[in-house]
C-alpha atoms as one frame of an Amber mdcrd trajectory, in Angstrom:
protein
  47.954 -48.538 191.241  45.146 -49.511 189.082  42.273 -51.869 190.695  39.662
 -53.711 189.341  36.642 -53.579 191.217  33.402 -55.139 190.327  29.844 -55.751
 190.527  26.516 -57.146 189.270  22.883 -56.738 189.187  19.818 -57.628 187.086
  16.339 -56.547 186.034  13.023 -57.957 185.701  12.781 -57.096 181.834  14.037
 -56.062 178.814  13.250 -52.451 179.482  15.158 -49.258 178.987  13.928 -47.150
 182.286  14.497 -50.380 184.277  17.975 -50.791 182.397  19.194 -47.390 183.396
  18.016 -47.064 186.858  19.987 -50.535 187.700  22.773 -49.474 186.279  23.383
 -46.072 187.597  22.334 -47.772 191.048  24.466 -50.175 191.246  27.384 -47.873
 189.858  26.834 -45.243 192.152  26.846 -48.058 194.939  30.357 -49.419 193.665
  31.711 -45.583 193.931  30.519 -44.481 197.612  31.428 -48.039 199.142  35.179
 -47.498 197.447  35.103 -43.624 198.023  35.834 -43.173 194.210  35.267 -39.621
 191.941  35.005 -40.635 188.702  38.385 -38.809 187.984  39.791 -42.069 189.842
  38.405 -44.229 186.674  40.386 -45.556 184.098  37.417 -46.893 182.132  34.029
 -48.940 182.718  33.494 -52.245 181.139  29.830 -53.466 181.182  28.571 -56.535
 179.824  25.236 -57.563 179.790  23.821 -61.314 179.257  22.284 -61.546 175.309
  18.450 -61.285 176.862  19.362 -57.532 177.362  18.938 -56.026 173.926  16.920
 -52.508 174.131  19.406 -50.309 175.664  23.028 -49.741 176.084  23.729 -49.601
 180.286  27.176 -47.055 179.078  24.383 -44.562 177.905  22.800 -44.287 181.950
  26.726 -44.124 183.337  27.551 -41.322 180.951  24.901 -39.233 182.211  26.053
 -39.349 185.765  26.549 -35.768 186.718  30.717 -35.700 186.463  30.973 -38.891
 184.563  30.554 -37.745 180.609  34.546 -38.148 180.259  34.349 -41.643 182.052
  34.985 -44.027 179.289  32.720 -46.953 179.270  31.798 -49.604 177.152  29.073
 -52.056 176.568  29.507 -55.713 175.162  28.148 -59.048 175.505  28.517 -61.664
 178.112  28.773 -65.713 176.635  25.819 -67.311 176.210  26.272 -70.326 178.495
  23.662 -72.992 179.372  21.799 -71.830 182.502  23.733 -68.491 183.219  22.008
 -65.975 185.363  19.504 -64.440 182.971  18.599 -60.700 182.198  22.249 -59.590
 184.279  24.165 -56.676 183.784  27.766 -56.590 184.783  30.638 -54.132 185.954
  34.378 -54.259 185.619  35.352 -50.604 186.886  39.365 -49.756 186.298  40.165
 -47.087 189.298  43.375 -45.437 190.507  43.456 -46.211 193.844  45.759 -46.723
 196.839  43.516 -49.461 198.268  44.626 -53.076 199.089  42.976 -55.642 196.745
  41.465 -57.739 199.232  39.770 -54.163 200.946  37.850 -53.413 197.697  34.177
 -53.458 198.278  32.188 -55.663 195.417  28.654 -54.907 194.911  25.834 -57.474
 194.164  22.596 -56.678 193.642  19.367 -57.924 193.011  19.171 -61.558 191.676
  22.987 -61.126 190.930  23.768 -61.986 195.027  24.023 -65.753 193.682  26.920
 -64.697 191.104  29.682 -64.477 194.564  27.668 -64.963 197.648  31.211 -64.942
 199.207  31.486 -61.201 198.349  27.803 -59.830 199.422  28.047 -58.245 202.790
C-alpha cells in the first residue's frame, strides 16, 4: 500500500543554509514519527511558495545519509492572494502497512496554521 503522508514548514528568509536545515528537519521529523527508511519511499514531492527562489529544498533531502536514490522533486506552489509566505511543503509517497487516518503529519514553524487539526 502506498500512503501519502505530509508536512510543512517555513523560514524566516530567502536563504540557502536556512532552506536546507528546514527541510532536512522537518523530513527527518516526517520519517521517525512514521518509522520510515527511505527504502519505504516511492518519491518526495516538495513545493515551495514563489518567495523561495535561492535554493532547491530536493538538493538538502538528497544528501541525507541513505537517501541519494530517494527521488525527489522541487516545484512551485500557486501564487494565491494571502497564502502563507516563505513555506516549503512535503508530499512523501511511502510503502507502508499503516492505516491512513494513523499517519503522523508534521507542521512546523509558521506552517502550524496550514492544518491546526493535524499538529499534535
Amino acid at each position: 500500500m502506498i500512503r501519502g503522508v505530509r508536512g510543512a514548514t517555513t523560514v524566516e528568509e530567502d536563504k540557502p543554509e536556512l532552506i536546507y536545515n528546514e527541510i532536512t528537519r522537518l523530513v527527518l521529523q516526517i520519517v521517525e514519527e512514521n518509522n520510515i527508511q527511505p527504502e519505504d519511499i516511492a518519491s518526495v514531492l516538495i513545493s515551495t511558495t514563489p518567495d523561495i527562489t535561492s535554493a532547491f529544498p530536493a538538493k538538502a533531502v538528497r544528501s541525507i545519509e541513505g537517501w541519494q536514490y530517494v527521488p525527489t522533486m522541487c516545484t512551485h506552489e500557486m501564487s494565491v492572494p494571502g497564502a502563507l509566505p516563505l513555506c516549503i511543503r512535503v508530499l512523501m509517497h511511502v510503502n507502508t502497512q499503516v492505516h491512513q487516518k494513523d499517519i503522523q503529519h508534521i507542521y512546523l514553524n509558521n506552517a502550524v496554521s496550514l492544518r491546526p487539526d493535524l499538529v499534535k
